[in-house]
LOLUM-31163 format. One line per 5 residues: number of its first residue (from 1); their letters; for each residue x, y, z of C-alpha. Coordinates in Angstrom, 3 decimals, decimal comma. Example, Ala and Ser with C-alpha at 12.3 -4.5 7.8 and 13.67 -1.06 7.14 Angstrom:
BEGIN
1	AS	12,300:-4,500:7,800  13,670:-1,060:7,140
***
This chain:
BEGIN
1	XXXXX	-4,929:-1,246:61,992  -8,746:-1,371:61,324  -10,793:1,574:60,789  -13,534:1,272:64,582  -15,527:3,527:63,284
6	XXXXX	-18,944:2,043:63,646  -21,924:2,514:60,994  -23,501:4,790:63,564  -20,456:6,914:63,513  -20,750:6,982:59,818
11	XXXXX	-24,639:8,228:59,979  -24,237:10,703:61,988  -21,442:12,370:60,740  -22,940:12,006:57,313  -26,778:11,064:56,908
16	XXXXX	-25,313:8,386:54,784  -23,850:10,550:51,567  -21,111:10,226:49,207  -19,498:13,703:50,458  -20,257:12,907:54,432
21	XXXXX	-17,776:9,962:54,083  -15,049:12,680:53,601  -16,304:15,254:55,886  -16,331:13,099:58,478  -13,036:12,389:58,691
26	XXXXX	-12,458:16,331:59,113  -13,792:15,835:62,794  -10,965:12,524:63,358  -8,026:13,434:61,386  -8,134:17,075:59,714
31	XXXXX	-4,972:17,217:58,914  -4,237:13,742:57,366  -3,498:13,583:53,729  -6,922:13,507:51,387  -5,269:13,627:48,071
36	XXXXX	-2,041:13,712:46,863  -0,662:14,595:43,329  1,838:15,786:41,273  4,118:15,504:44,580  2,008:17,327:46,772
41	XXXXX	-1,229:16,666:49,425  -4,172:18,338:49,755  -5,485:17,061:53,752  -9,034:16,849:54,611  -9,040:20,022:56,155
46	XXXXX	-8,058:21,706:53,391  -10,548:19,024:51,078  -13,185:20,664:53,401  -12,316:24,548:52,757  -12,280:24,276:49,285
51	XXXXX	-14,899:22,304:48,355  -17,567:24,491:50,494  -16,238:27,631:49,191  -16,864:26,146:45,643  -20,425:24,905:46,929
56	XXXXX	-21,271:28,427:47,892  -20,385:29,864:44,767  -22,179:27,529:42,875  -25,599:28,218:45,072  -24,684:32,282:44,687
61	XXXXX	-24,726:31,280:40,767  -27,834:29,714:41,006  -27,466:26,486:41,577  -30,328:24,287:42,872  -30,362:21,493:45,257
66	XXXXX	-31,186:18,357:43,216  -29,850:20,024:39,383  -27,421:18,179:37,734  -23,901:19,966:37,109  -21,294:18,981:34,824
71	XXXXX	-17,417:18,302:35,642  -15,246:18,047:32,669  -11,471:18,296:34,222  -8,224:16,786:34,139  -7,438:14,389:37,039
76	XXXXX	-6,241:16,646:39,781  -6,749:17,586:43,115  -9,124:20,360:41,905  -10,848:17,650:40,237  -12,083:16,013:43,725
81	XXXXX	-12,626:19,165:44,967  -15,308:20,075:42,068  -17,396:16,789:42,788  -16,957:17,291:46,330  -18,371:20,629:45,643
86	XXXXX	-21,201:20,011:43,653  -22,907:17,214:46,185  -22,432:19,563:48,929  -24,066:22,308:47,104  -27,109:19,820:47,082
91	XXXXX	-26,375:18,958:43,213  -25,775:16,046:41,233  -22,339:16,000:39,120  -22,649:14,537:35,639  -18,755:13,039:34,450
96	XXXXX	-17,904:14,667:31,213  -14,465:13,429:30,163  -12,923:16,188:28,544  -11,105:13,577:26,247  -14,308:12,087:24,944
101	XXXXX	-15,391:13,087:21,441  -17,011:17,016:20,987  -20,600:15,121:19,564  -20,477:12,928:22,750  -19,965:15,663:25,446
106	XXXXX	-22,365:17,863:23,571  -24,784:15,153:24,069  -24,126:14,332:27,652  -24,886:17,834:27,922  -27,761:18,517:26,580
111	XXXXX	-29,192:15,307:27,619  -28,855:16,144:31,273  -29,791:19,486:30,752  -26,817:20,948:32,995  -26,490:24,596:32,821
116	XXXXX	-23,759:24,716:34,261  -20,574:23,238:33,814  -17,195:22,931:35,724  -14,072:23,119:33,645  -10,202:23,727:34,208
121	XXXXX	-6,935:24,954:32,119  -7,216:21,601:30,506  -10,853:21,746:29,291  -11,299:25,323:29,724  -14,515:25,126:26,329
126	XXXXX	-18,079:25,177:26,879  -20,080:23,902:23,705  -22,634:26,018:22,244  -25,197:24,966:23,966  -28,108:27,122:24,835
131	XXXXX	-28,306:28,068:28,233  -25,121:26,132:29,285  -22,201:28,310:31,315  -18,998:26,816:31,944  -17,090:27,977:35,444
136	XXXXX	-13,316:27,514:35,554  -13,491:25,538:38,583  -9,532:25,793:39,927  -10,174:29,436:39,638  -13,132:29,509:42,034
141	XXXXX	-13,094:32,063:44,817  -16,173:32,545:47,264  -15,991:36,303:49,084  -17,994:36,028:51,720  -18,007:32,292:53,020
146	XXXXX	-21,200:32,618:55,440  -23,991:30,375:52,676  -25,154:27,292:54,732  -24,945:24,724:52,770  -28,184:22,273:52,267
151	XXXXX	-28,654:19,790:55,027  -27,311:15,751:53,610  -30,288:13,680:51,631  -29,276:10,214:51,307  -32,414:9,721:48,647
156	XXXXX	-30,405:12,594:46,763  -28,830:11,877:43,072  -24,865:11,807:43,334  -23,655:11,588:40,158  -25,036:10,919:36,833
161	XXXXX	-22,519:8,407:34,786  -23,692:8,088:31,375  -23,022:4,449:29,855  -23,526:2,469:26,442  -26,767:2,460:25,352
166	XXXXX	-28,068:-0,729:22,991  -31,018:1,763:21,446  -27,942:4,122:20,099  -27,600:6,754:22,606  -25,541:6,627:25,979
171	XXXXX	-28,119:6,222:28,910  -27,577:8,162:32,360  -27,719:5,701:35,160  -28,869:7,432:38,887  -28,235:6,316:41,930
176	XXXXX	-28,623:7,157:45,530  -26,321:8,885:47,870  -27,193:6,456:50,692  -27,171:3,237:48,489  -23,295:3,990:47,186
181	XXXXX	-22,156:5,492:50,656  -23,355:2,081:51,980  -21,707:0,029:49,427  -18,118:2,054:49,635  -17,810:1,308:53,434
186	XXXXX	-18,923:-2,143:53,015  -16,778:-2,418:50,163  -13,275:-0,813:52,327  -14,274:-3,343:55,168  -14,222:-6,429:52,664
191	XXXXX	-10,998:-5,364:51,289  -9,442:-4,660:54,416  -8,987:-0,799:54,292  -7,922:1,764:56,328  -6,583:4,867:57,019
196	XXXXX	-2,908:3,933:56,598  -3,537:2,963:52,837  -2,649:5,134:49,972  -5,302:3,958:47,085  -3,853:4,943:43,063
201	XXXXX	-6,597:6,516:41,423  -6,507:5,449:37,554  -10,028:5,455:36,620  -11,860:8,218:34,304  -14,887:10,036:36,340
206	XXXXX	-16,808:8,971:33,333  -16,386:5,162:34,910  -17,863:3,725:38,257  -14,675:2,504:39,201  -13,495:6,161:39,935
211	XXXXX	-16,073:6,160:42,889  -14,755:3,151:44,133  -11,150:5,011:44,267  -11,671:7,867:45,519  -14,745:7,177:47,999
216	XXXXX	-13,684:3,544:49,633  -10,665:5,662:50,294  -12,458:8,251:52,117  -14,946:6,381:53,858  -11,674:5,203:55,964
221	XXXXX	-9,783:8,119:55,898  -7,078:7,493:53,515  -4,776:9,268:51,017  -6,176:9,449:47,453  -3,137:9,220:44,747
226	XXXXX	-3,441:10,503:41,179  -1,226:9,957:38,300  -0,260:12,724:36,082  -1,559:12,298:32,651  1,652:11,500:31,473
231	XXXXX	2,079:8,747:33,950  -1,653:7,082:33,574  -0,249:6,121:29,643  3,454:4,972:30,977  2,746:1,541:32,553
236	XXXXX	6,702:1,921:34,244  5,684:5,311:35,267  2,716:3,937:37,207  5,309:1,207:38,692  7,886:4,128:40,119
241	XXXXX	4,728:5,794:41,235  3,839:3,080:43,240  6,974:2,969:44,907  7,462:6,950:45,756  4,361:7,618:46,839
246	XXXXX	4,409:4,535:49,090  1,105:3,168:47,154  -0,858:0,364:49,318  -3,484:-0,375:46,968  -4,360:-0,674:43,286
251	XXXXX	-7,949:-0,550:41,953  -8,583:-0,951:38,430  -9,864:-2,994:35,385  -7,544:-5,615:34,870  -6,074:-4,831:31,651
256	XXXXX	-5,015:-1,568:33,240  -3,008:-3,782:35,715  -1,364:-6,548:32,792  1,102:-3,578:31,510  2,512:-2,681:34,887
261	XXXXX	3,045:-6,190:36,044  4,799:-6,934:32,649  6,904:-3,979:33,396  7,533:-5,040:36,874  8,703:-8,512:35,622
266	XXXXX	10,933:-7,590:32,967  12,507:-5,259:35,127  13,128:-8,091:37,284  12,472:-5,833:40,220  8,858:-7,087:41,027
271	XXXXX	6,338:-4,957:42,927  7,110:-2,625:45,730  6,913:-4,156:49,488  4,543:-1,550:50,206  1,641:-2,739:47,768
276	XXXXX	-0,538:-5,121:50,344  -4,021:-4,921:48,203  -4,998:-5,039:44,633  -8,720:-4,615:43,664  -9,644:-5,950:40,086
281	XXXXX	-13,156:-4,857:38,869  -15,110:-3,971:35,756  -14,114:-7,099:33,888  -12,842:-10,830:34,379  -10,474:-11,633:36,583
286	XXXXX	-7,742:-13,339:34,288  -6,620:-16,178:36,364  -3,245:-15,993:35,124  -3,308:-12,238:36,899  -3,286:-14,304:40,329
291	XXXXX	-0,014:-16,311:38,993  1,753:-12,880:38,118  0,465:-11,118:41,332  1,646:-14,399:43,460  5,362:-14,034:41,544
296	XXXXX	6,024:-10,328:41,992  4,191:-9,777:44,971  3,617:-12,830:47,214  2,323:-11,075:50,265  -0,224:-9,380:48,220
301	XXXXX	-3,982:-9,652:49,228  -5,875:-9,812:45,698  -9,743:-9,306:45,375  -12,252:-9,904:42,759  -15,026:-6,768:42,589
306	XXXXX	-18,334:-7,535:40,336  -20,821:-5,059:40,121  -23,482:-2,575:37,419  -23,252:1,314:37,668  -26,872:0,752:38,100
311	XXXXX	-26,328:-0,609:41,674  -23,768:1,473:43,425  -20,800:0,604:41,386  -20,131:-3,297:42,880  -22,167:-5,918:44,667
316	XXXXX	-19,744:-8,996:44,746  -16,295:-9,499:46,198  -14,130:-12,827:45,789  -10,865:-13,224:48,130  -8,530:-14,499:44,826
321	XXXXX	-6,496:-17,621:46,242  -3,127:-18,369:44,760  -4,797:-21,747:43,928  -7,030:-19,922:41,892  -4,733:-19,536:39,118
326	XXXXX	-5,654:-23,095:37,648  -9,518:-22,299:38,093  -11,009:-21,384:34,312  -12,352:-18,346:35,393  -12,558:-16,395:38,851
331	XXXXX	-16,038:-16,402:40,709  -17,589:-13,163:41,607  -18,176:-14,095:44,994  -20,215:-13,451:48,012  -22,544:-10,002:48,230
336	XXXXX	-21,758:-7,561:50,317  -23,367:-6,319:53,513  -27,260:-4,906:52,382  -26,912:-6,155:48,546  -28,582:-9,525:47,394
341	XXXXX	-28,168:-11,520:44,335  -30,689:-13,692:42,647  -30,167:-15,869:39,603  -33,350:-16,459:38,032  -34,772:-18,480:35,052
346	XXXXX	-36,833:-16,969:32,687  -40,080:-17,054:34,677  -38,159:-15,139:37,489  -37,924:-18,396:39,464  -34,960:-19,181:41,674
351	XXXXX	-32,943:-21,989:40,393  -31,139:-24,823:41,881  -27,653:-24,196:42,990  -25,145:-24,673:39,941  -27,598:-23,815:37,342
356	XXXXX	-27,634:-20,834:35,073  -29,486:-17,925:34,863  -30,360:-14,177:34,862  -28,539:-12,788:37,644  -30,670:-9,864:39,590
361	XXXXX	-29,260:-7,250:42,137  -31,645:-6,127:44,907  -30,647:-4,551:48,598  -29,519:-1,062:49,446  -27,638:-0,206:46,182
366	XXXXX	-30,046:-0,807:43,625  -30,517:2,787:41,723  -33,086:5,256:40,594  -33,158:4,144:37,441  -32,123:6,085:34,008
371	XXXXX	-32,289:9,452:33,325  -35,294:10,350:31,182  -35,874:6,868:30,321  -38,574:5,767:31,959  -39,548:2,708:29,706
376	XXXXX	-36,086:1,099:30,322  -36,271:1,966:34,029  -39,314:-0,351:34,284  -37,766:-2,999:31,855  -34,546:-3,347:33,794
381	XXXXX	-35,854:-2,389:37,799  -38,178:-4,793:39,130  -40,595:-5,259:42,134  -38,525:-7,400:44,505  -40,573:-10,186:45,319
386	XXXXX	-38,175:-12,367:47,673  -38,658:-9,240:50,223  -41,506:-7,602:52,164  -40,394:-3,567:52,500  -42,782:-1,566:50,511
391	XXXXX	-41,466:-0,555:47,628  -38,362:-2,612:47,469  -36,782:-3,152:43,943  -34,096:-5,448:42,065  -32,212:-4,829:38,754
396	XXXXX	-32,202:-7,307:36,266  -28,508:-7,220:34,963  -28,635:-9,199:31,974  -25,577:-11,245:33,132  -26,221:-15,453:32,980
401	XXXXX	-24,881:-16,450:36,345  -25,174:-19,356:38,458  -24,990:-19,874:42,293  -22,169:-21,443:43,687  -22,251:-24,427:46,827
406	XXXXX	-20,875:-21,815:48,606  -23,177:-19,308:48,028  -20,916:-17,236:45,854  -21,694:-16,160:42,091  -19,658:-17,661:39,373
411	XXXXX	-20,427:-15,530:36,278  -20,511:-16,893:32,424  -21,341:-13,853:30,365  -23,800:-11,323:28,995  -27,451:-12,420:27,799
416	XXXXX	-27,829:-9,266:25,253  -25,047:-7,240:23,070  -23,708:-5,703:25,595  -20,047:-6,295:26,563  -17,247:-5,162:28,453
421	XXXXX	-13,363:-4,233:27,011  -10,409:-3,717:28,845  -13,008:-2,868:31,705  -15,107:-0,728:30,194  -18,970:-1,523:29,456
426	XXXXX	-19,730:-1,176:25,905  -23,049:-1,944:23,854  -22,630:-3,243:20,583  -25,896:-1,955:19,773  -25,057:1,275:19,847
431	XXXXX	-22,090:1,038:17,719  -24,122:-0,915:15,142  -26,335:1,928:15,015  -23,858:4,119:14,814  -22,137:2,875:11,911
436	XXXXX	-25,545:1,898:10,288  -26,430:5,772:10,014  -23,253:6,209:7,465  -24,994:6,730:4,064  -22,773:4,144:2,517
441	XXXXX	-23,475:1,008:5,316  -26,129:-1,039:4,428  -25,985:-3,283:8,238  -23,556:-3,908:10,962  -22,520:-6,245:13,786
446	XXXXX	-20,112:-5,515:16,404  -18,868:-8,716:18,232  -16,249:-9,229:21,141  -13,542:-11,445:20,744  -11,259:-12,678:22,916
451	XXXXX	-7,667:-13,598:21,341  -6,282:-13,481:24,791  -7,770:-14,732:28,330  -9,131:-11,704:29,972  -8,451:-9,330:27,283
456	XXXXX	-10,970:-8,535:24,495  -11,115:-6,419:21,047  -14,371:-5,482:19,315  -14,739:-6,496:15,811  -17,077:-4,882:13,635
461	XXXXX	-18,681:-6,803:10,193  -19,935:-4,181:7,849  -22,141:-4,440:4,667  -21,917:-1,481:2,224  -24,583:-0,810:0,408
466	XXXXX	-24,661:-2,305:-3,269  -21,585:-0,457:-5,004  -20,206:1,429:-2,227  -16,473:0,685:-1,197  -15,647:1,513:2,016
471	XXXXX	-12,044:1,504:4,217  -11,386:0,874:7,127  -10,430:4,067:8,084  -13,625:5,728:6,874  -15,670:3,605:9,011
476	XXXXX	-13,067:4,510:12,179  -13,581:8,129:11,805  -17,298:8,404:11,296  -17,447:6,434:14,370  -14,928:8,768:16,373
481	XXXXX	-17,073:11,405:15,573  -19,816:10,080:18,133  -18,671:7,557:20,566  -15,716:7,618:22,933  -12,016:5,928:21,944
486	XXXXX	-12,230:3,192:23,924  -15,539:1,982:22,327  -14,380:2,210:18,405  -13,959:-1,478:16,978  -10,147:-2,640:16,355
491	XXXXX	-11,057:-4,475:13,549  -13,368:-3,624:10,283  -14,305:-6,421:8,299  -16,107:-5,943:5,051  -19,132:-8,704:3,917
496	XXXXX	-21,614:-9,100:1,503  -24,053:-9,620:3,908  -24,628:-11,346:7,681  -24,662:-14,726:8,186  -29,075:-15,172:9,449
501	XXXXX	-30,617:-17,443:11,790  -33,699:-19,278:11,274  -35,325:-16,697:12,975  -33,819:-14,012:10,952  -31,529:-12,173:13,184
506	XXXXX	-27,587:-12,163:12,754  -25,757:-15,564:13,501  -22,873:-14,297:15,545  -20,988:-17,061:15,808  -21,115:-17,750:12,243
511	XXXXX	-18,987:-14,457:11,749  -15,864:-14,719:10,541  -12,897:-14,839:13,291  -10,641:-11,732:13,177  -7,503:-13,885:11,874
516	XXXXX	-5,511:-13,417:8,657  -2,584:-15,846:7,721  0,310:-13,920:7,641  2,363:-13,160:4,086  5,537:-15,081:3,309
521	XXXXX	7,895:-11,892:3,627  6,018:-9,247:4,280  7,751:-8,391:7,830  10,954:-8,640:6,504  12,594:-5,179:7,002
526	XXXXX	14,530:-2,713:4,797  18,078:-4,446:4,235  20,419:-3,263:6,995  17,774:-1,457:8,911  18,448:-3,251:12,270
531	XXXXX	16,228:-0,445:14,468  13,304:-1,176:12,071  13,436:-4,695:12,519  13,344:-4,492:16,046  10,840:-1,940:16,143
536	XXXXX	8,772:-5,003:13,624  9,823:-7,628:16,076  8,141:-5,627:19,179  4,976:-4,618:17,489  4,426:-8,693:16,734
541	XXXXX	5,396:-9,611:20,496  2,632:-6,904:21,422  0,077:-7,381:19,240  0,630:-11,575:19,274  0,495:-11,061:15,048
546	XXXXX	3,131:-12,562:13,080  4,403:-11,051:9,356  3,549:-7,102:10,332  5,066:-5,068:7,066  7,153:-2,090:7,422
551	XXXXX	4,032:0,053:6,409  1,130:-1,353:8,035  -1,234:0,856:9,836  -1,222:0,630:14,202  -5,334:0,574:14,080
556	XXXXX	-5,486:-1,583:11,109  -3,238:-4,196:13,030  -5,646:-4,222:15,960  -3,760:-1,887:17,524  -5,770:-0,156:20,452
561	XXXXX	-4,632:2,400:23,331  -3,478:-0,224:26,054  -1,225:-2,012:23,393  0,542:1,355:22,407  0,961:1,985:26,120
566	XXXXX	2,753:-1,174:26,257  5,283:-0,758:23,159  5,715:2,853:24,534  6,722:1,483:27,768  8,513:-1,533:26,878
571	XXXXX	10,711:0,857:24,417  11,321:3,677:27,840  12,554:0,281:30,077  14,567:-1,480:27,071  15,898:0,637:24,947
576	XXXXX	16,118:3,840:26,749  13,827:6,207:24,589  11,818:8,990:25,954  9,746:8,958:23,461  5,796:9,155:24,609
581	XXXXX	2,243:7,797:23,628  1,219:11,222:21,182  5,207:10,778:19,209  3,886:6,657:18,962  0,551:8,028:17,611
586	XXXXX	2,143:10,083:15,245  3,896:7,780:13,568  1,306:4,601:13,267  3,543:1,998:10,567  6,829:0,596:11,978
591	XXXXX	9,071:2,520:9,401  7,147:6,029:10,368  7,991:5,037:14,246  11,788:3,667:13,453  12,391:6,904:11,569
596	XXXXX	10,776:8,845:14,719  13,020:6,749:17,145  15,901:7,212:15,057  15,109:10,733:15,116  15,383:10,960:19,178
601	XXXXX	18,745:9,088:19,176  17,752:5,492:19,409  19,472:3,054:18,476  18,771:-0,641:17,968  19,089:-2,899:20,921
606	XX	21,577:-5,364:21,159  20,078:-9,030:21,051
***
């Protein structure tokens, strides 16, 4: 049944703020299920204790209304109950994934200029960093209890989500609390939410899509579900989940999804009956998704979710059809309720209906801005001019877009270098930089590519300098030393120089494509050595390469984390192993991993 809440129900319980969504549903249903993990639930009322006694401590600490606070935690109850925390205590959290690299965290850090940050048994380290105090946040204990907390501000700072940055350094996009409280419950009516559903939350607080999961959820009083860590790596894992904990509705990028529904199908089992909802955002729709969805769960209500992190996490939603499946590409859809969408030329005119241009984002979630860069803030937040408040601004997104008959957005890609893989938004720029600061890289270029609908790699072209020889590997880990896993390049490709245009800068599509003809033999296994040859034949099926040798390298196959979720899995469901994603790391070559599996007790799978 519907939530009937009405948007003046919402205000007044809230003032319109992130934490107000869940607080408000104290009042209606304390003692319905907030959260639940690891097998047990944490109910609003309880949600409600905890996070104000946490809020009080931090404002006995010293923490000031408006000061940014970081949360670097494993995904756990205590986890919601930190953020919740930190907006009641008047605060801003800053996501600081405690998996990310030490050189990106440090500069997150220092960068926001957090002093303090909030940390459990999993990332119980503060860096060096002067003036900066970690708090172990699931140990938390306010004595006294009596602190008022500060009064809502929906022109407050929620969160501070640090993203790709083309000038080499991660920018820190802000928000409003009213803006992204607005654009959660418009977001839970579109999709048809309520407080019966159970959401899966999958999403790193260092994405957007995390505040989608947990706060759509809340705004309709519904049960928040998180995965283990274990489980967010095992794509059949995920799929029992789903099933014991009665999941309604997944939210995620869709490459997160592809795994699970392979699982589902091989398994022959299909979804469970009680998924009614998947949400797909953060990256394109791959039409064959709707085909997969429509065979292992027909009755399943699919939705396409477009949006920036500049303007409340999602503007767009697109009910997917199952004739959508033969469409080349899924639109973005309508706006939602207070956002707008302009696709402009380049004199910021409207065009005609069907032709392309820069898509712009004005309405009620447009953002602040970015942190401490105020240049860019003008560059990419605009007067308005197709509205008459005071004051009233738009974001240019860099997306080309065009506007459908039906008033919908179809979307054809980015304008600049920056791009988004396996959900996540990435600037190339950055990485170029980043590798161009090795002493022995003379230039870079970092490209998408696409070897799969919906599913992209980064590839990156580097140019030593003049009698430097370089690996593969050496260019991986100077990388990993400043930017996050899921941005480092799958591919290295060595040149003697870019390819130019007439106007001098790099010819992209005159870049080599990422494809090597495989050699006559070279996957041929040890004689005898059926489990290697299997493991061969499944790396090849995975990674769509033919001719993979008994010693080549996972990363220098193109191997990247959602693949080796998928051989991990597809090894659990086929062959019985319980052997996990670090073991796989471990051993990266197909004869490392066969001698692994055989250690375990594997043993080759019958054809």
């Amino acid at each position: 049944m519907p939530d009937t809440r009405t948007d003046g129900d919402v205000d007044r319980h809230s003032g319109w703020t992130l934490h107000g969504l869940a607080l408000a549903q104290v009042e209606q249903r304390p003692e319905a299920t907030a959260v639940r993990h690891a097998g047990r639930g944490t109910t609003y009322r309880e949600l409600d204790a905890r996070s104000a006694a946490l809020a009080r401590l931090l404002l006995r600490r010293g923490v000031a209304p408006g000061e940014l606070v970081g949360v670097s935690m494993a995904p756990t109850a205590e986890l919601v109950v930190a953020v919740l925390a930190v907006m009641r205590a008047g605060a801003a959290y800053v996501a600081v994934d405690p998996a990310y690299p030490e050189e990106r965290i440090r500069f997150i850090l220092a960068d926001s200029g957090a002093r303090t940050v909030l940390v459990d048994e999993a990332a119980a380290w503060v860096p060096d960093l002067a003036g900066l105090e970690g708090l172990r946040a699931d140990r938390a204990v306010d004595p006294e209890g009596t602190l008022p907390l500060p009064e809502p501000d929906p022109a407050r700072l929620p969160y501070l989500i640090y993203t790709s940055g083309s000038t080499g350094r991660p920018k820190g996009a802000m928000n409003r609390h009213g803006g992204v409280a607005h654009t959660m419950r418009s977001l839970a009516d579109a999709v048809g939410l309520d407080h019966t559903d159970r959401v899966l939350q999958v999403s790193s607080l260092n994405f957007d899509l995390s505040v989608i999961e947990l706060f759509a959820t809340f705004a309709v009083g519904g049960t928040v579900v998180i995965p283990s860590a274990a489980e967010r790596t095992d794509p059949g894992a995920l799929l029992d989940l789903l099933g014991t904990e009665s999941v309604t509705t997944w939210s995620s990028a869709p490459a997160l999804l592809r795994p699970v529904t392979d699982t589902a199908r091989r398994r022959g089992s299909g979804l469970p009956a009680t998924l009614r909802t998947v949400v797909l955002a953060g990256d394109r729709f791959p039409p064959s998704t709707v085909t997969a969805l429509a065979e292992l769960g027909p009755g399943i209500r699919a939705y396409n979710v477009a949006g920036m992190t500049e303007v409340s996490c999602c503007s767009t939603v697109f009910a997917v059809r199952k004739e959508d499946a033969e469409r080349d590409a899924i639109p973005w859809g309508r706006t939602l309720p207070g956002h707008t969408a302009y696709v402009l030329d380049d004199q910021g005119r409207t065009v005609r209906d069907g032709e392309r241009g820069e898509l712009h984002i004005g309405g009620v979630g447009v953002g602040q801005g970015y942190w401490r860069l105020p240049e860019l803030t003008d560059e990419r937040f605009l007067p308005d001019p197709f509205v008459t408040t005071a004051g009233a601004t738009m974001y240019r997104t860099g997306d080309l877009a065009a506007v459908l008959p039906d008033g919908g957005i179809e979307f054809f890609g980015r304008l600049d270098g920056q791009v988004k893989i396996r959900g996540v938004r990435v600037e190339t720029g950055e990485l170029e930089t980043a590798l161009e600061q090795h002493a022995d890289i003379r230039e870079a270029v970092v490209v998408a590519r696409h070897p799969r609908v919906g599913e992209g790699v980064l590839v990156a072209y580097v140019v030593p300098e003049v009698g430097r020889l370089l690996t593969p590997a050496q260019c991986r880990e100077h990388l990993a030393r400043t930017v996050p896993a899921h941005s480092l390049p799958t591919r290295f490709f060595f040149l003697s120089g870019i390819p130019l245009l007439p106007n001098g800068k790099a010819d992209r599509s005159a870049l080599p494509f990422p494809e090597e003809p495989a050699q006559p033999g070279q996957a041929v296994a040890e004689q005898g050595d059926a489990l290697l040859a299997a493991v061969i034949r499944l790396w090849e099926e995975v990674l769509g390469r033919p001719g993979i040798g008994a010693h080549d390298e996972f990363s220098e196959l193109g191997g990247q984390s959602l693949a080796a979720i998928e051989i991990v899995g597809r090894i659990r469901e086929d062959w019985g192993a319980g052997s996990g994603l670090a073991a796989f790391l471990d051993h990266s070559t197909p004869a490392r991993h066969a001698v692994h599996l055989r250690s375990v007790g594997v043993t080759p799978p019958v054809n």
